[in-house]
N, C-alpha and C positions, 0 to 999 in steps of 0.2 A: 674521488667521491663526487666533484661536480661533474663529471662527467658523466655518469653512472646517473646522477641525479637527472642530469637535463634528457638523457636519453629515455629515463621513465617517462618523465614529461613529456616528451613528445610522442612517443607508440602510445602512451593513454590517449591523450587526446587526438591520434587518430582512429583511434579506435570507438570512439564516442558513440559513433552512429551508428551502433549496436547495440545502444540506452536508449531508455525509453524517454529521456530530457538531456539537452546539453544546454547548458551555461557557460561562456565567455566573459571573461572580464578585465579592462584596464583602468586604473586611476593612475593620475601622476600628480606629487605635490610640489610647489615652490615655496622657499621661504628667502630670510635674509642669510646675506654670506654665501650666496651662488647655491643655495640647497636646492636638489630636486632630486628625489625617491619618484621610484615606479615599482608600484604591485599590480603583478599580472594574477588571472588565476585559471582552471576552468574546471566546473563539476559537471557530473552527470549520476544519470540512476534512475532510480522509480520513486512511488510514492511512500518505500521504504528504505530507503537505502540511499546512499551517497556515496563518492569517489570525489576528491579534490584536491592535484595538484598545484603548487604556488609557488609565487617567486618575488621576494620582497629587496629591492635593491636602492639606495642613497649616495647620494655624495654631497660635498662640500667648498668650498674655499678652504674651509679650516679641518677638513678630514678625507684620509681617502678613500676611493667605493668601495661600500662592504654588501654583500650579497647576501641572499640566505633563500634556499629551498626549502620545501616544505609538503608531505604527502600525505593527508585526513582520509579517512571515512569514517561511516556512521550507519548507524541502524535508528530509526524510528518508527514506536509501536504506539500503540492507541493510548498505552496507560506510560511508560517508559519511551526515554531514547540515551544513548549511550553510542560516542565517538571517540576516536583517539585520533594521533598524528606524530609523526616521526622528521625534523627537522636538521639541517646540517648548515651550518655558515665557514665557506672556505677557507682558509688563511690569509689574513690582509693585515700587514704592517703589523705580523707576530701576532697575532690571535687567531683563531677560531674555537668553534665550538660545538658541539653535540645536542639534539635533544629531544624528548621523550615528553608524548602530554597525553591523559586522558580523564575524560568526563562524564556522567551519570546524572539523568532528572529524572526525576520524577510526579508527571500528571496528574494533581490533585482531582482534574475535573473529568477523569477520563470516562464516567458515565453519569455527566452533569446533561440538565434537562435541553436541547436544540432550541436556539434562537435568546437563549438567556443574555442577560447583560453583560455578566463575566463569561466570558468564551473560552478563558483557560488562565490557568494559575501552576504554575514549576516551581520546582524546589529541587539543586542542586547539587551535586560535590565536584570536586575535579584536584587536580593533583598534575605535575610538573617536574622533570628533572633535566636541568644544563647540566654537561659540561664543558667549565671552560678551563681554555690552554695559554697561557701567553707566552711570550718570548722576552717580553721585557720588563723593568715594575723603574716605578718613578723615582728620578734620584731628586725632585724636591717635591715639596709640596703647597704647590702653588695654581690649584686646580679651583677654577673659577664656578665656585654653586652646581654642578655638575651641569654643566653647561658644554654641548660638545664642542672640543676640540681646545679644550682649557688651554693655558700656558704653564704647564709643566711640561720641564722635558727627560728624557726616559732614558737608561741605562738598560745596556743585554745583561740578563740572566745567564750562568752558566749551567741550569737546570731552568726549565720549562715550570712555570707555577700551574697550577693544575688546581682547582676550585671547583666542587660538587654544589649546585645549588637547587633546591628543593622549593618548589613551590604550590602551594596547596592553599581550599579554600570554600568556601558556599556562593551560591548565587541565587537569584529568585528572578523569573518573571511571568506577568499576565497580561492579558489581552480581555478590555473592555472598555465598550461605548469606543468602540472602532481604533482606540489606542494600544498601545503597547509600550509596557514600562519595564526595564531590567535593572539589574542591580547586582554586583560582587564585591566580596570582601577577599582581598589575598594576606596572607603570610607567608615569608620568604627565610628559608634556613640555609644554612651553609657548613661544608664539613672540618672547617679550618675556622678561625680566628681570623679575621679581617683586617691589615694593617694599612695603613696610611701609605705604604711605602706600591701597595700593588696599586695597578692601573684600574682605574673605574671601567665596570662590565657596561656594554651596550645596551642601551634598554629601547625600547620601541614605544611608544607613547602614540596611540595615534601612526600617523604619517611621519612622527618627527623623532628623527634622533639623536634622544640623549644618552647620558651615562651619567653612572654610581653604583650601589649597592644597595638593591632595593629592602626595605625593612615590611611594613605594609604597604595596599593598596588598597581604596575603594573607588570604586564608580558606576555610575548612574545614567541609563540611556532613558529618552522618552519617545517614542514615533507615532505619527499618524500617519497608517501606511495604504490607508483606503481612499484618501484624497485623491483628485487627481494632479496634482503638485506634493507631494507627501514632505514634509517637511518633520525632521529629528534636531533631537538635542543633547548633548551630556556633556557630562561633570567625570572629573577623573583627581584623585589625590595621590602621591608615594612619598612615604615617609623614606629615610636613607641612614644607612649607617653612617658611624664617622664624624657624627656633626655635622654632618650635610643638612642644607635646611630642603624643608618640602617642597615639593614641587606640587602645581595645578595645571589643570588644560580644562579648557571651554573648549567647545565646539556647538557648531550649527551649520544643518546642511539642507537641501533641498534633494527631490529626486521627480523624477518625470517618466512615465510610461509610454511610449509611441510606438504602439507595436510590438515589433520581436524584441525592442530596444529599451531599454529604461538609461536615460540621461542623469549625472547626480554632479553638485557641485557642493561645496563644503569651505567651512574654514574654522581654522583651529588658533586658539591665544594660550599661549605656552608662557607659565610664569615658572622661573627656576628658582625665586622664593631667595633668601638674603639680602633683600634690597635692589638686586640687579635687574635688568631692565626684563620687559615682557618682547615676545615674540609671536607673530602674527606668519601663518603656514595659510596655502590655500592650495585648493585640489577640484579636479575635473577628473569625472570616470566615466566610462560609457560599458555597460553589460547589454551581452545577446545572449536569445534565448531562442533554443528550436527545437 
């Protein structure tokens, strides 16, 4: 499967230069405990249409690298847009997992008056399904606020645990007085009963990752994206099965336009919520465009 994966990856994006836009893209984040993740990406298309392959990959002191593919498109219409994406994460220290996402907005302002103060107002659905596969489940429980790379240690399965999770949800955003504000609520289902004894699922947060079982999520982006220093903001919540306490992440980033090139740097404060301490992630990305 990763094979297959990176292979698309790469004929698409040689193949670019037969779209009518190409976009490039890398960020890399650093945190504490020797963390640095790299998402690569790149799209292309018209002024309807998108194609975009990805590649989101991390490591650790306390985890080993886990990777994850990822291949979107989308269609966007004047009044409507609607995208999906099919994702795969390979086998690493007994997991991997499968998975299936797509979305639906729809353009309230789609014959609102030119030049108006509100420039556009969305209204969303979208819908998700993992699955995942592990090899082993916790023979204590002794996993630190889902915090990765806990001190629990693991025992083999002699059956493969297999867990369907579903995630679905609303979103909203507009654009006015040169802003841009979003905002989603998730809820997360599962086709089994969740027990203490299985290993916390990977979650992606941002650039940072952690694990648990996510119950909901909200969050909140705000950008100024007409400046010429554009400067963004958001807020993120997940609540966790288990008695896991909540998790928060802040972020704030900048971005810069120079040409073919827009420059972005960022940083994220990760609370894993129990009392334990906070975590401070930072990131540098550079996107082309031709």
């Amino acid at each position: 499967m990763k094979t297959r994966l990176l292979s698309a990856f790469i004929f698409l994006f040689c193949a670019a230069g037969a779209r009518a836009y190409t976009d490039a893209g890398l960020r890399y984040t650093s945190g504490p405990d020797g963390y640095g993740g790299l998402n690569a990406f790149a799209e292309w298309g018209g002024d309807d249409y998108y194609l975009r392959p990805a590649l989101n990959t991390y490591k650790s002191d306390l985890s080993d690298r886990r990777s994850s593919y990822s291949f979107g498109a989308g269609l966007d219409r004047e009044s409507w847009s609607v995208g999906a994406e099919v994702s795969a994460t390979p086998e690493t220290g007994g997991y991997k997992n499968t998975g299936l996402y797509a979305d639906f907005t729809y353009n309230l302002l789609s014959s609102g008056e030119e030049g108006a103060a509100l420039q556009y107002a969305g209204l969303g659905v979208f819908a998700g399904l993992t699955a995942h596969e592990d090899l082993y489940s916790l023979s204590t429980t002794t996993v630190a606020g889902g915090r990765r790379g806990g001190s629990s240690s693991v025992s083999a399965l002699t059956e493969a645990f297999k867990l369907n999770q579903t995630d679905y949800g609303v979103s909203a955003s507009l654009k006015a007085y040169g802003l841009r504000a979003s905002g989603r609520f998730t809820k997360t289902a599962y086709d089994k009963d969740v027990t203490a004894e299985a290993r916390q699922l990977p979650v992606d947060i941002g650039g940072i990752g952690t694990s648990g079982f996510p119950d909901t999520a909200v969050s909140a982006r705000l950008r100024a994206p007409g400046l010429p220093l554009s400067p963004e903001a958001g807020y993120s919540k997940t609540s966790y099965l288990l008695d896991q306490p909540d998790s928060e992440t802040f972020s704030f980033g900048l971005s810069l336009r120079a040409g073919p090139a827009e420059i972005s740097a960022g940083w994220e404060n990760f609370n894993p919520g129990g009392g334990l301490p906070r975590s401070d992630y930072y990131s540098a990305g550079l996107t082309l465009s031709f």
